[in-house]
N, C-alpha and C positions, 0 to 999 in steps of 0.2 A: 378411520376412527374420527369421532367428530371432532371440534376445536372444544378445549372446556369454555362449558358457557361461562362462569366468571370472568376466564380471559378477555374472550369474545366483547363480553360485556366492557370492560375496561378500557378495550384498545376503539370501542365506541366512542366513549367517554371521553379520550383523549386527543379523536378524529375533530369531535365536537370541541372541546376547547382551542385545539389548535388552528383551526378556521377558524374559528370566532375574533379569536385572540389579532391573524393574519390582517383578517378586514380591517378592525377597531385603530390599527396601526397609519391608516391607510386615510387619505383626503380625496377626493372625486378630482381636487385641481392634481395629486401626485396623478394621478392617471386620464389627466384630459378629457376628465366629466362636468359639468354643470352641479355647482352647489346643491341645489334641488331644496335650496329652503331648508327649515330648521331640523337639526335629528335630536331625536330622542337620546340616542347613544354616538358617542364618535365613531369612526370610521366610514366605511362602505357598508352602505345597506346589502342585503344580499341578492337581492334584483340587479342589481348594480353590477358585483361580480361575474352574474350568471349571464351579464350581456358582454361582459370585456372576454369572457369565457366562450361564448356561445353557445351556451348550455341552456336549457330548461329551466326557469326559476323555479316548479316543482323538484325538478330533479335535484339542482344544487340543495336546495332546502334540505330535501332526503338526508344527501353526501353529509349535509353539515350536524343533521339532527341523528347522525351516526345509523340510518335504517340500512338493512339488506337487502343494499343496491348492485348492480353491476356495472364497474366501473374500467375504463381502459384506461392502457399508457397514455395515448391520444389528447385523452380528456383530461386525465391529470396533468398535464403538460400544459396543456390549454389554462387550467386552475392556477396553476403554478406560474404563467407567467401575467395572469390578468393578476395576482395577488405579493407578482415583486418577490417572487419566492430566490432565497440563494440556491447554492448545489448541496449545501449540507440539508435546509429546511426542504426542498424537493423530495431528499430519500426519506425526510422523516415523515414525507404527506406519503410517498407510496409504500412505505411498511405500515402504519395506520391503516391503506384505504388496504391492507393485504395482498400487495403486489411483491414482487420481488427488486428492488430499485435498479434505474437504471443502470447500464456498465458504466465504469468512466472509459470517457472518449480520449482516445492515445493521444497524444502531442507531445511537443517538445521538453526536455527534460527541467523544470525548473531549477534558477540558480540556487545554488546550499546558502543556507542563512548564515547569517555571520554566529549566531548563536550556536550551530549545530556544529561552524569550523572549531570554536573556543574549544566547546565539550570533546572533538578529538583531539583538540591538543592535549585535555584536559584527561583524558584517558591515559595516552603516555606515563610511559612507559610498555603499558599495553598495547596490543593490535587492537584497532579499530578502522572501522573504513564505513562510507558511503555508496549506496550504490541506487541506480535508477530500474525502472521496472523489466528491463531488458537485459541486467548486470553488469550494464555499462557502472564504470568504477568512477564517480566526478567527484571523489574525494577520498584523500587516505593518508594516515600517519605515517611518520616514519619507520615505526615502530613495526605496524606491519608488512611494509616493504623488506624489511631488514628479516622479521621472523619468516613470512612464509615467502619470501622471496620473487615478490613482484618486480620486478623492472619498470624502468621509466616507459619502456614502447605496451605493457600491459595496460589494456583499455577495458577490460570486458572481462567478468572472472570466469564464464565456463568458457570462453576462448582459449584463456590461461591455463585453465585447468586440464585442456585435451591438447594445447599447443605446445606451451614452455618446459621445455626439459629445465630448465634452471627450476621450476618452480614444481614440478613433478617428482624431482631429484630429492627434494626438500620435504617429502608428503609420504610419512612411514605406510599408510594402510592406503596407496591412491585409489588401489585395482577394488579393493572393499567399498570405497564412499562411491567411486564411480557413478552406479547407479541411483545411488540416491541424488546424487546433485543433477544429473539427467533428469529424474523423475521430477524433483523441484524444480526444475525450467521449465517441463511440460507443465505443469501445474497450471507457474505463474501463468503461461503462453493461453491458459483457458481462460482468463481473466479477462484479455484481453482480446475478444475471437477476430474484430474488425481491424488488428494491428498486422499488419503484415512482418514488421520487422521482426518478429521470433520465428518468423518462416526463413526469413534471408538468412537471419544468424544460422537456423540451423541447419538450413541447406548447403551453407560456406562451408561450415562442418564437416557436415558428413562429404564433401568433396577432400579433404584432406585429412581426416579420421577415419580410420576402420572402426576404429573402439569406439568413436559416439556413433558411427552408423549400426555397430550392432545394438547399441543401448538405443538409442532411440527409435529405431527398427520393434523396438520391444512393445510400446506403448504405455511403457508401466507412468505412474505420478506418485509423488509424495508430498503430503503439506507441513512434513517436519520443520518448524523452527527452531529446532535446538539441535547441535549437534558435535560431536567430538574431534576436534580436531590435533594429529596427532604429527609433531615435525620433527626430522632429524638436522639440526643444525649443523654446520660443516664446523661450526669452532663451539657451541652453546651445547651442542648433543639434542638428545632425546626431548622435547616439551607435548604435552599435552594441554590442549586448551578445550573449555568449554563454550561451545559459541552462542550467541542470543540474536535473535532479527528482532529489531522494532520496527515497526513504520512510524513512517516522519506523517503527522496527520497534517499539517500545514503545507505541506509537500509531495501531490498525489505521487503514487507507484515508488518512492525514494523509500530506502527501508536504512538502518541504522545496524549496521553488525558490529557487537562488540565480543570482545574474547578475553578471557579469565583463565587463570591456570587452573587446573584440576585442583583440588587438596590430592594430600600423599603422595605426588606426580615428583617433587622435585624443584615442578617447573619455575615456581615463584625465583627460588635461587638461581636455578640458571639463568633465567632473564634478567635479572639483578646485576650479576657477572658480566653478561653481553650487553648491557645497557650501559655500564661504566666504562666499558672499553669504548663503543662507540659512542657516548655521548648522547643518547635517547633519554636523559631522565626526563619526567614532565615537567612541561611549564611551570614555572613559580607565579 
């Protein structure tokens, strides 16, 4: 089916502005060119560009005056680094030129901001946690320690989730979610194709799970962010929460899980009760 041309049209429009806008920003001394005498307008001519680029000055011209061109990752990358482009303004030139944007490149987990520890404090008396794009767990409340029963040695929550009998014990419907939390791991693991670590994680796995070898044996995925989580407390009972994933945008691959009790669940009271005993209210 074709693209609607109005769209078409627009996302021209905005190819066009956003180059223009990129050069104008831009001094021939930021990029170790020769003044070239008086301009008309600031920035980088577009000649200019198309030589930091290696491009065509017809061609860029094209790119810029939004015509349909054929255009590669290659070249845009090329555009993107003669024009000082960040990682955000990158995806925004290859969804423009109608690419799909790059993946983000795996690395190390960035540190949690101090703002993002406040807001879990800040959450308490509720569960909430931090986790990186592997589910590695680099931060979490007491709150959810105490509800769904992480321990101090829990690093990793589908490790936890197929390992810890403390934390299995504690998980009314486990055999039920199973597959979905499987299926959300493979997901995320596509996001990432050049990351080997969800291969290790999950070949460690299935070396000492039968239950994740047959689930993920399976191939299934799920991109559910929302989901019900349902615990039997050894002194609180029964709670039912609702869970929410955000991503941390400041933060590649770190996502924000918080949880809320169901209405008509009870659970509000019973967390109330166990948070007084042990001391969980939140921060003042």
């Amino acid at each position: 089916m074709p693209a609607d041309p109005a769209a078409r049209d627009r996302r021209r429009a905005e190819l066009r502005d956003f180059l223009r806008t990129r050069r104008a920003r831009l001094t021939p001394a930021d990029v170790g060119m020769p003044d070239g005498g008086r301009r008309r307008t600031p920035g980088l001519r577009r000649e200019e560009v198309a030589v930091l680029a290696g491009v065509g000055v017809s061609w860029y011209t094209w790119l810029e005056q939004g015509r349909d061109i054929k255009v590669s990752e290659d070249v845009l990358d090329a555009i993107c680094r003669a024009l000082r482009l960040d990682g955000a303004e990158r995806e925004h030139l290859y969804l423009l030129a109608g690419l799909n944007p790059p993946r983000t490149a795996a690395g190390p987990a960035a540190p949690v901001t101090p703002e993002a520890r406040r807001l879990l404090d800040a959450w308490s008396p509720l569960p909430a946690y931090i986790r990186e794009r592997h589910w590695n767990l680099i931060a979490i409340n007491d709150a959810a320690r105490e509800v769904f029963g992480y321990g101090e040695t829990d690093h990793n929550c589908l490790v936890t989730f197929f390992t810890s009998m403390r934390y299995r014990a504690q998980q009314m419907h486990w055999a039920a979610a199973a597959p979905e939390v499987v299926g959300r791991f493979r997901a995320d693991a596509a996001r990432y194709p050049d990351d080997p670590e969800f291969a290790r994680i999950a070949a460690d796995l299935v070396a000492v799970s039968a239950e994740f070898a047959e689930l993920w044996d399976r191939h299934e995925v799920s991109a559910n962010a929302q989901a019900i989580k349902s615990v039997g407390h050894p002194e609180a009972g029964e709670m039912v929460f609702e869970a929410t994933v955000l991503p941390l945008q400041e933060r590649s691959g770190q996502e924000l899980v918080l949880y809320n009790p169901r209405p008509g669940t009870g659970t509000r009271e019973r967390l109330e009760r166990l948070t007084a005993r042990r001391g969980l209210a939140a921060a003042s």
